[in-house]
Every structure is written in structure tokens, then in C-alpha cells.
C-alpha positions as CSV (number, residue, x, y, z in Angstrom):
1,X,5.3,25.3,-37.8
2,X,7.3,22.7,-39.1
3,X,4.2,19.7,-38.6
4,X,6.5,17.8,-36.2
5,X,4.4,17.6,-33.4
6,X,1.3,16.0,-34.9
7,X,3.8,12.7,-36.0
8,X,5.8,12.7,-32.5
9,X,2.2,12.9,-30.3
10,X,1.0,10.0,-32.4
11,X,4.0,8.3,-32.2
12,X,4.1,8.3,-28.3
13,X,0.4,7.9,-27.7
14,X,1.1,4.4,-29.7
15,X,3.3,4.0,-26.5
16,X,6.2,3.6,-28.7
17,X,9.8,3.7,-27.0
18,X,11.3,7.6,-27.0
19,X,14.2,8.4,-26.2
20,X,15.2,12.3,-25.3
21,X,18.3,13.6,-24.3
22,X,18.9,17.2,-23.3
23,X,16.8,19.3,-25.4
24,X,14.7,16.1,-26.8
25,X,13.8,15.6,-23.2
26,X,12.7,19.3,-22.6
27,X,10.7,19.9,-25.4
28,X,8.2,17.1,-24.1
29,X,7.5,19.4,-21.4
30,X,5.2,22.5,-21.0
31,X,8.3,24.6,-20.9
32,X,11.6,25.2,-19.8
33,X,13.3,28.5,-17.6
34,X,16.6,27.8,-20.4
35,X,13.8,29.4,-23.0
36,X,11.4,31.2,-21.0
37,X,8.7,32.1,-23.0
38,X,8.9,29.4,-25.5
39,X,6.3,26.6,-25.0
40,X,7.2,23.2,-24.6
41,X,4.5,20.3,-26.8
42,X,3.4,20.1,-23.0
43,X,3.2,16.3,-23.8
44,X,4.1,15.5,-20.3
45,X,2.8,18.0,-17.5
46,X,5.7,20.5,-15.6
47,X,8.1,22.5,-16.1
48,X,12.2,22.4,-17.0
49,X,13.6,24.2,-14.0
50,X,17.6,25.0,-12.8
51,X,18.7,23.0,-10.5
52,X,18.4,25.2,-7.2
53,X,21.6,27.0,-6.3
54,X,20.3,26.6,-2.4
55,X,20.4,22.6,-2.5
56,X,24.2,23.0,-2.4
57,X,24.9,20.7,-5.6
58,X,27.5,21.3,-8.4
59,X,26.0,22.6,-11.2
60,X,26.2,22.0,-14.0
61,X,25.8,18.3,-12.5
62,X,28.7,15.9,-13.4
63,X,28.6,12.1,-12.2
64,X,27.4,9.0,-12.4
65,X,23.6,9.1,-10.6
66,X,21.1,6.2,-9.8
67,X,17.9,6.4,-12.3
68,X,14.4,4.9,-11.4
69,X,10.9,5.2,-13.4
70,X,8.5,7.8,-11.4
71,X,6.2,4.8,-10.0
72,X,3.2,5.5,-7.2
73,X,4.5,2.3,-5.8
74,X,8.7,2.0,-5.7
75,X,8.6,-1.2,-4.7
76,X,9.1,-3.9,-8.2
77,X,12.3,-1.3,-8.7
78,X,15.0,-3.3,-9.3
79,X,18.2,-3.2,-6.5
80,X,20.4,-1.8,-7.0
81,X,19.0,1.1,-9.5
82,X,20.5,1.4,-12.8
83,X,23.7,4.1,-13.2
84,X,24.2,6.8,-16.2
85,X,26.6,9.4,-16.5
86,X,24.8,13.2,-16.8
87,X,26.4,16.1,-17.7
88,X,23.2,18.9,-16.9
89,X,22.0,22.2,-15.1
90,X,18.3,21.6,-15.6
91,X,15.9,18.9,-13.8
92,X,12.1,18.4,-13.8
93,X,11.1,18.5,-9.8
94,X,9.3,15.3,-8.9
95,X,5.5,16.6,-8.4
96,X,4.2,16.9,-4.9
């Protein structure tokens, strides 16, 4: 409604850097269960999902966590993985 999305899909398709925290990050997506019903610009494939009460973690999350690119082959990762500090509720599940 507003024309962002035709300038931010350019933008990354020139595989420009992009940085999105929170909401940024969700809106890449198809969608998100914090606005069900609301579609994401589905620029990336899946879905913003609550982390699951049943895997016994503190939510929201709260700490300092390892990060690492999603790579078919783990294996140039550097060791140890880089650390940030994430304050959140909502993930995007690695696909199967």
C-alpha cells in the first residue's frame, strides 16, 4: 500500500547487506502466528512461529546464544560460533 516492498525486493535481490531485527526480520517471511492473518513479503520461505512451550525453554528467550548462517555444509563455520544477546518469543524452525 505504501510501495515499500517493490524498493526492499530490489534492494535484496542486488544481494545487498540487510539487516532485520524483531519485526524487520519477520516481515521477510510468509507470515508470522504474532499477526495471524497478516501476510509476510514472503521474501524468504516459512513461517514466524512461538517458540514451543513443550521444549521446556524460557520464553520470552533471554541470553547470550551461539549464531551460525543456515549452510548445507556446516563445516567453513568458524569455531567457536559468534555470540549476541536476544531478548524474543518467536523463532523460524530450521526446515526439515
Amino acid at each position: 500500500e505504501k510501495g515499500y516492498f517493490e524498493p526492499l525486493q530490489q534492494y535484496l535481490k542486488e544481494d545487498r547487506p540487510f539487516f532485520g531485527i524483531c519485526l524487520g526480520m519477520q516481515t521477510l517471511f510468509e507470515g508470522s502466528e504474532e499477526s495471524e492473518g497478516v501476510a509476510g513479503l514472503g521474501l524468504l520461505p516459512g513461517r514466524v512461529e512461538r517458540f514451543p512451550r513443550d521444549l521446556g525453554l524460557a520464553v520470552p528467550h533471554i541470553a547470550w546464544s551461539g549464531v551460525a548462517p543456515m549452510l548445507e555444509d556446516a563445516w567453513p563455520l568458524a569455531s567457536p560460533s559468534p555470540r549476541c544477546y536476544f531478548v524474543h518469543s518467536y523463532r523460524v524452525p530450521m526446515p526439515a
